[in-house]
C-alpha positions in Angstrom: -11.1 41.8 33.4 -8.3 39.9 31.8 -4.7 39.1 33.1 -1.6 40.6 31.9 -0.8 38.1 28.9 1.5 38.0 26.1 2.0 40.2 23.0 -0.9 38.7 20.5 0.2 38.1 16.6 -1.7 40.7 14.7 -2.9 37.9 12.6 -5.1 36.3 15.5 -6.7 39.7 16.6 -10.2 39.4 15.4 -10.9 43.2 14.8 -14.2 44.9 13.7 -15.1 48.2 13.6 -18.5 50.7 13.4 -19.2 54.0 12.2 -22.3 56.4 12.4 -23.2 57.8 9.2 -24.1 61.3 8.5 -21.0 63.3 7.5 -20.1 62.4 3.9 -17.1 64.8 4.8 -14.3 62.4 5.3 -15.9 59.3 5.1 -14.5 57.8 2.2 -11.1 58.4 2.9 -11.4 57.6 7.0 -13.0 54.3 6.1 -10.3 53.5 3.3 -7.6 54.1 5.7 -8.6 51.1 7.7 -10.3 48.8 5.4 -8.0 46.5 5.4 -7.5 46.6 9.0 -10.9 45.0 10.0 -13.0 42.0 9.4 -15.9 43.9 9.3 -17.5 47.5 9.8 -20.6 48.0 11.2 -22.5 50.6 9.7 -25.1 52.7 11.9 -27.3 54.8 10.8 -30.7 56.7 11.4 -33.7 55.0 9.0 -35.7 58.5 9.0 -32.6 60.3 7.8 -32.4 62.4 11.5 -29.8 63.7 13.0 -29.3 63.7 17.3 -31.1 67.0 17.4 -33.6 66.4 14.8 -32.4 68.0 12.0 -32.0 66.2 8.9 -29.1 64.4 7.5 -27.6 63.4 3.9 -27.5 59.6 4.9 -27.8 58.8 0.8 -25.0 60.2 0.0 -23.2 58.5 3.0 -24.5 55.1 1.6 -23.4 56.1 -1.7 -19.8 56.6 -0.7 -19.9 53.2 1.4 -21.1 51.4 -1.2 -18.4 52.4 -3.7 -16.0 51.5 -1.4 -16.5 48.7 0.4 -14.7 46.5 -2.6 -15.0 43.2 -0.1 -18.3 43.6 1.2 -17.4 44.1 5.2 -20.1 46.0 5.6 -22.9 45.3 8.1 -26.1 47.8 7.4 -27.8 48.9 10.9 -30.6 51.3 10.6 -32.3 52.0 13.6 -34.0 55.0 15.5 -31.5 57.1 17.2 -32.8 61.0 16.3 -34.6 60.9 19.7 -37.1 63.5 20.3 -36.9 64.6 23.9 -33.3 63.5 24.4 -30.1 65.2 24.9 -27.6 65.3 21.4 -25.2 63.6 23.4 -27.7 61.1 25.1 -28.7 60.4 21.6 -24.8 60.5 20.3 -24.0 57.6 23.5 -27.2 55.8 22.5 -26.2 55.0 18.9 -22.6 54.6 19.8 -23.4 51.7 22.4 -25.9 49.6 20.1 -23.4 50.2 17.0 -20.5 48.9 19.9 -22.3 45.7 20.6 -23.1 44.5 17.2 -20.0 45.4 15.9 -18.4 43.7 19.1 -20.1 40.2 17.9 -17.0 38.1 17.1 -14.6 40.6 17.8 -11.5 40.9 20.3 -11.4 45.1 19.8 -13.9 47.3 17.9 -12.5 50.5 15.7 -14.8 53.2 17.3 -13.2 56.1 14.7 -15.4 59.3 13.9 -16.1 59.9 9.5 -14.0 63.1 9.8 -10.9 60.9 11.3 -8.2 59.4 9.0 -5.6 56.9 10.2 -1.9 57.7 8.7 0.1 55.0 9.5 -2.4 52.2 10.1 1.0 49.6 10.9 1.6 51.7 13.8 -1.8 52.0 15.1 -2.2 48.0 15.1 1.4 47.6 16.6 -0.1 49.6 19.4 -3.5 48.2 19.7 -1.7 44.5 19.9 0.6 46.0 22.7 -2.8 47.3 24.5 -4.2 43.5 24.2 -1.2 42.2 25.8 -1.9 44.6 28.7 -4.7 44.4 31.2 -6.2 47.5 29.2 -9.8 47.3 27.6 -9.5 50.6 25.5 -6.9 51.7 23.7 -6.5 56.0 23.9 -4.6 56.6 20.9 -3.5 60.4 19.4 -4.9 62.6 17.5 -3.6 65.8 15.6 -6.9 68.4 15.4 -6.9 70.1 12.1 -8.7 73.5 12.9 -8.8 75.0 9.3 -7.5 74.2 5.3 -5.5 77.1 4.8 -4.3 76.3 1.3 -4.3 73.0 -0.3 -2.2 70.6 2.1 -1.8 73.4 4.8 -3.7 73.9 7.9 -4.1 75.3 11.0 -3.8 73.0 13.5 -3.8 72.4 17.0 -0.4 73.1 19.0 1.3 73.6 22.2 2.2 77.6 23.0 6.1 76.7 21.3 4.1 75.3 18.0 5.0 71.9 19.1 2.4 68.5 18.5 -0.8 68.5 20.8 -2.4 65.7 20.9 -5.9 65.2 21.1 -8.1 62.1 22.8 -12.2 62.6 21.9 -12.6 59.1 23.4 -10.5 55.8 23.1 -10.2 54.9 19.3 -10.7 50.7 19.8 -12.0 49.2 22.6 -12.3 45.4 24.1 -15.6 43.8 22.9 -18.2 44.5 25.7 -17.0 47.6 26.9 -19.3 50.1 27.9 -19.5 53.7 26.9 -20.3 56.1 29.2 -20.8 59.3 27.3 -20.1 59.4 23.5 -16.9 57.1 23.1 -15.7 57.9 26.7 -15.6 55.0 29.2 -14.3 54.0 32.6 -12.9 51.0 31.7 -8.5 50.9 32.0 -7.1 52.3 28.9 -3.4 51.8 27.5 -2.6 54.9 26.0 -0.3 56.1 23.5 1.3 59.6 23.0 3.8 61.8 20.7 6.1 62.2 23.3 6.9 60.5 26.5 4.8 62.9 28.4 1.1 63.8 28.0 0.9 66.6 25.0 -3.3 66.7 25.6 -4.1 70.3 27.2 -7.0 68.8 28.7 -5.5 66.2 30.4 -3.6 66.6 34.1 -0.2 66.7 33.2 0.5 63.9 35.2 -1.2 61.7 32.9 0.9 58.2 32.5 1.6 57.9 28.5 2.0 53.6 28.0 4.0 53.9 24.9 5.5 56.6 22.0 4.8 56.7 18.6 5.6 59.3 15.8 3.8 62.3 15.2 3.4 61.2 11.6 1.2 58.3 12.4 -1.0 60.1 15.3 -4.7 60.2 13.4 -6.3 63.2 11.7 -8.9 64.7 12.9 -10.3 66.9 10.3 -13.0 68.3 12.6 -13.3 71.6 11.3 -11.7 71.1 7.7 -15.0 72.3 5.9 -16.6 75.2 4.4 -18.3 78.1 6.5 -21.8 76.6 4.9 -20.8 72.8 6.0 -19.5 74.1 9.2 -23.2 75.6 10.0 -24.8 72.0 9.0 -22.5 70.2 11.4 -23.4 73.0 14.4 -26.9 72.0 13.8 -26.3 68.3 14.3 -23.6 67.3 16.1 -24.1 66.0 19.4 -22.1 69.3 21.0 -24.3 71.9 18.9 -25.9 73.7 22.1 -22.3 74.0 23.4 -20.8 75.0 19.9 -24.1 77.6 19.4 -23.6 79.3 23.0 -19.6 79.2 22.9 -18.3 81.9 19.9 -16.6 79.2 18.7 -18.4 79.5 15.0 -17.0 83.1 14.9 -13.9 82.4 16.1 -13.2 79.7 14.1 -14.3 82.0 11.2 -12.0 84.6 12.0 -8.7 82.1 12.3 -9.7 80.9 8.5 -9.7 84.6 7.0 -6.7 85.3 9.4 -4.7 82.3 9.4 -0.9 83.7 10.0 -1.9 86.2 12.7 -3.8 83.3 14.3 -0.4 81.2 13.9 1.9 84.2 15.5 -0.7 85.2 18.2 0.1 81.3 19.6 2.7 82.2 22.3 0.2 84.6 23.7 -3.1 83.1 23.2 -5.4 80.9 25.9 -4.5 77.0 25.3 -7.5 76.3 23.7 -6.4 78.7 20.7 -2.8 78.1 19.9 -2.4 76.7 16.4 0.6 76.1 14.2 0.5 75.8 10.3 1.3 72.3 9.0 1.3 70.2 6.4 -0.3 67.0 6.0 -2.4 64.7 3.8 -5.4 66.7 2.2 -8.5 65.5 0.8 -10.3 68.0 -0.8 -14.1 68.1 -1.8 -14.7 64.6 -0.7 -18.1 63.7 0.1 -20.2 66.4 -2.2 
């Protein structure tokens, strides 16, 4: 692993980046936010059109929206077979993620490893802190992200917060990682991560609170994560083939996350009261309506 070494100059970080396709969602703006950012974006993607539990996917219309906006042609098409029968979603999920890792980590210092539904805000903040993770001894770089739960009107949403309405901060998995890392399960690795936060302390709920936070940045330029930002219809489609589906079918969380869209400002006031994995606030932020349809 490498020393502790100076701050790099943005300028000489080679930085690539991969995506899976199969949720035209918030792919073209996610992708957009960090075009410029990278050198070049591998783009991973299952030839028979199948999704990690076999269902099938609208991959066309994904290659359709990459197409129309990859203006400097940075992107690298990688089919290959990754709807595994007789595989676990998140096997299959951890399987793509590490081939799409490895070819997009072929003359790169860091690889982007952002989900289609994530959109990067401040993307001058993000690579100020991804040049401070190179100087550290740090392979992955855990950066925030705010979970939008629901669109409750155009620009407002329920999202994610701490029992007082304040920021929580998510971490699905670091969101750049060193060239040969290795993933362990989905994005997740063991490798030493430099990690960022809202506030000085850690603001994830599933996180010990102990959990040392590197450096600060605004809550502004934490990523969205527009996870659940669909409609009840698209919502179903994603159940069927995410890589958490079984967990997602078993949970209630479908029903629940039904009621909190019909209910929005009793789910909002309930907060104080309610289990840590339901306390939302209503905020505004950037909205992207009806993209990928």
């Amino acid at each position: 692993m490498p020393e502790c070494r100076r701050r790099r100059d943005l300028w000489e970080m080679r930085l690539n980046a991969y995506i899976m396709l199969g949720d035209p969602a918030f792919l073209g703006p996610s992708v957009r936010s960090y075009y410029a950012m990278v050198d070049r974006i591998v783009v991973s993607y299952d030839e028979n059109a199948t999704s990690w539990t076999g269902t099938p996917l609208p991959i066309e219309r994904c290659l359709e929206i990459m197409r129309e906006l990859d203006t400097e042609g940075k992107c690298d098409y990688r089919p290959g077979h990754f709807g595994r029968s007789g595989f676990d979603p998140l096997a299959n999920d951890t399987h793509q993620r590490s081939i799409a890792l490895a070819q997009a980590g072929d003359g790169a210092d860091w690889v982007l490893q952002l989900d289609t539904d994530e959109v990067v805000p401040r993307p001058d903040v993000f690579l100020s802190v991804l040049a401070n993770a190179d100087a550290s001894a740090a392979w992955a770089l855990d950066y925030p992200a705010r979970w939008l739960y629901t669109r409750v009107s155009p620009g407002r949403f329920l999202e994610a917060s701490t029992r007082s309405w304040r920021t929580a901060c998510s971490y699905p998995g670091p969101l750049a990682v060193r060239a040969g890392t290795l993933l362990e399960l989905a994005r997740q690795t063991e490798f030493p991560k430099y990690r960022a936060d809202v506030r000085p302390w850690n603001t994830d709920p599933a996180a010990p609170p102990h959990t040392v936070v590197h450096e600060v940045v605004p809550a502004e330029a934490a990523v969205l994560h527009y996870s659940w930002v669909r409609s009840s219809a698209d919502i179903a489609r994603k159940v069927g083939w995410s890589g958490h589906s079984e967990e997602w079918r078993t949970s209630g969380k479908y029903g629940q996350w039904l009621h909190s869209t019909r209910h929005p400002w009793s789910t909002a006031l309930k907060t104080p009261f309610a289990p840590k994995w339901r306390q939302y606030r209503l905020s505004r932020v950037a909205d992207f309506p009806d993209q990928g349809v």
